[in-house]
C-alpha positions, 0 to 999 in steps of 0.5 A, a space after each residue: 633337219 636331224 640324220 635320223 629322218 623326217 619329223 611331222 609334228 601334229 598338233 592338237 588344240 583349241 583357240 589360238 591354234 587355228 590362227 592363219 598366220 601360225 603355218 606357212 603354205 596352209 591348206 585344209 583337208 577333210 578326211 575319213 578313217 577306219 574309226 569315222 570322221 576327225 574333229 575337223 579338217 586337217 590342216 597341213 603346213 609348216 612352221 620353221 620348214 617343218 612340217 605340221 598337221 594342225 587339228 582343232 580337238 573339239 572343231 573350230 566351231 568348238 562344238 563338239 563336247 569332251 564325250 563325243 570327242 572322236 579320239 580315236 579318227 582324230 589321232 589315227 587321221 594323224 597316224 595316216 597323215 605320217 605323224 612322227 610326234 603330237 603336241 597337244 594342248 589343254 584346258 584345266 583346273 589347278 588343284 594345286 594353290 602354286 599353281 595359278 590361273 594362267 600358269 602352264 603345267 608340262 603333264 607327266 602323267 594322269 588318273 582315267 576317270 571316264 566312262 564313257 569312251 572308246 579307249 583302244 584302236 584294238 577293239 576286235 570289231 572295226 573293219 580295217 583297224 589293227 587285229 588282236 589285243 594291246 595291252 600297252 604299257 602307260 609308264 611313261 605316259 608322255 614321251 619324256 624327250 619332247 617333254 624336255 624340249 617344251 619345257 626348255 622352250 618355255 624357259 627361254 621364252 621366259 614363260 612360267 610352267 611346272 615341270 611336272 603334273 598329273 592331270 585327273 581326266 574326268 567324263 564331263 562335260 559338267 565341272 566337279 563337286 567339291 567333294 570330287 575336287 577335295 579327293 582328286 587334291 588327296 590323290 596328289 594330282 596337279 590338275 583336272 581336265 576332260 580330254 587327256 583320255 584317251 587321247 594320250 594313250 591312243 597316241 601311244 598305240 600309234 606309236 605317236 611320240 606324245 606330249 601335252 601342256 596343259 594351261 590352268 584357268 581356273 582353281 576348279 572348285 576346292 578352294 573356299 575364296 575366289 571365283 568358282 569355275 565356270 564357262 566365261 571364267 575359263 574362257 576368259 582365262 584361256 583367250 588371255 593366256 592362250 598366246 603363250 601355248 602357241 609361242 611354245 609351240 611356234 618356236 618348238 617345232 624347229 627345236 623337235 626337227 633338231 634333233 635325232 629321234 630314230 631310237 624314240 621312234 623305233 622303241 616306239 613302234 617296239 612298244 606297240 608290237 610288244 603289248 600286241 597279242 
């Protein structure tokens, strides 16, 4: 373990995360916050002697759709339970042809196209939460340390990623036009996914040291050959693929509690108090 203090890594996900032989000495915990009920339960543990909170984003039933996600309980439930870092994972459409079906893509930043969703704990209405406004700054969207480590993790591991990414998040849950997919590609983006925001932000209002890898299972709809995007083409992709993100994640863990992040925690923490008014 570092000098700088105790690391807790929450990580949020889908299929292969919720696997019983990811996390020694498991056990489950259903919670409540101030902004209502998490996605699932919470499920404490460790990998490598490190300890981990491990949280399904969309329930393990997967039932819960990209909209009424509750973003906010799931990222502020990790708050309480002392997260220090989260990893998270994500399904997405390639916009990019290098990038293939199955690759792995460490997001660096992302577009907010939604519309329908809770963006701040800062609200002014919810009793119990934080008081006032934030206007928390987004560049860098993902915290740049824990970004490297993932990506040095994925090289030894010998798994493709792309070191870079902007993902477009779009409201969902339905899959875009053409037209939408051809001007995402125009803006630059890399890929385009339904859950970035809030998630991201709302960890960085945490103070939460947040990083996500996104895996491409599908070339969305922007392409003239192949396969369309659908339900069984993505899950197929992802089931087949989805070992990879959960090797990153299981060798990691112990590579984060490494290292001395007591200055990336306190600028953190100075981020929030500097953008509250």
């Amino acid at each position: 373990m570092s000098s700088g203090g105790k690391v807790k890594i929450g990580i949020i996900g889908g299929t292969g995360l919720d696997n019983p032989d990811l996390l020694e000495a498991r056990r489950e915990e259903y919670v409540e916050t101030v902004f209502g009920k998490p996605s699932d339960a919470l499920i404490h543990g460790k990998i490598g002697g490190v300890e981990c909170v491990i949280l399904a984003r969309h329930g393990r039933k997967h039932d819960v759709s990209p909209t009424n996600v509750n973003y906010r309980a799931n990222i502020w439930a990790l708050k309480e339970a002392g997260c220090t870092h989260i990893i998270a994972s994500t399904a997405c459409g390639s916009l990019k042809e290098e990038i293939v079906p199955g690759d792995l893509v460490i997001l660096d930043s992302f577009i907010d196209r939604t519309s329908k969703r809770e963006l701040t704990f800062f609200d002014q209405k919810t009793p119990g939460g934080p008081s006032g406004i934030c206007h928390i700054p987004m560049e860098h969207a993902y915290d740049d340390a824990t970004r490297k480590i993932l990506m040095q993790t994925a090289k030894e591991l010998g798994i493709k990623f792309h070191p870079s990414g902007t993902s477009v998040c779009v409201e969902g849950p339905r899959f875009s036009t053409r037209a939408e997919s051809n001007v995402f590609r125009s803006w630059g983006a890399a890929t385009v996914n339904m859950t970035t925001v809030p998630e991201a932000q709302l960890a960085k209002e945490a103070g939460i040291l947040y990083a996500s890898v996104a895996m491409a299972t599908d070339y969305d709809c922007w392409r003239d050959t192949g396969e369309k995007v659908s339900v069984a083409n993505v899950m197929k992709t992802f089931k087949e693929n989805a070992e990879k993100v959960t090797n990153i994640f299981k060798t990691v863990v112990p590579k984060i509690a490494e290292k001395d992040w007591s200055k990336e925690i306190q600028e953190a923490k100075e981020l929030v108090a500097g953008g509250a008014m």
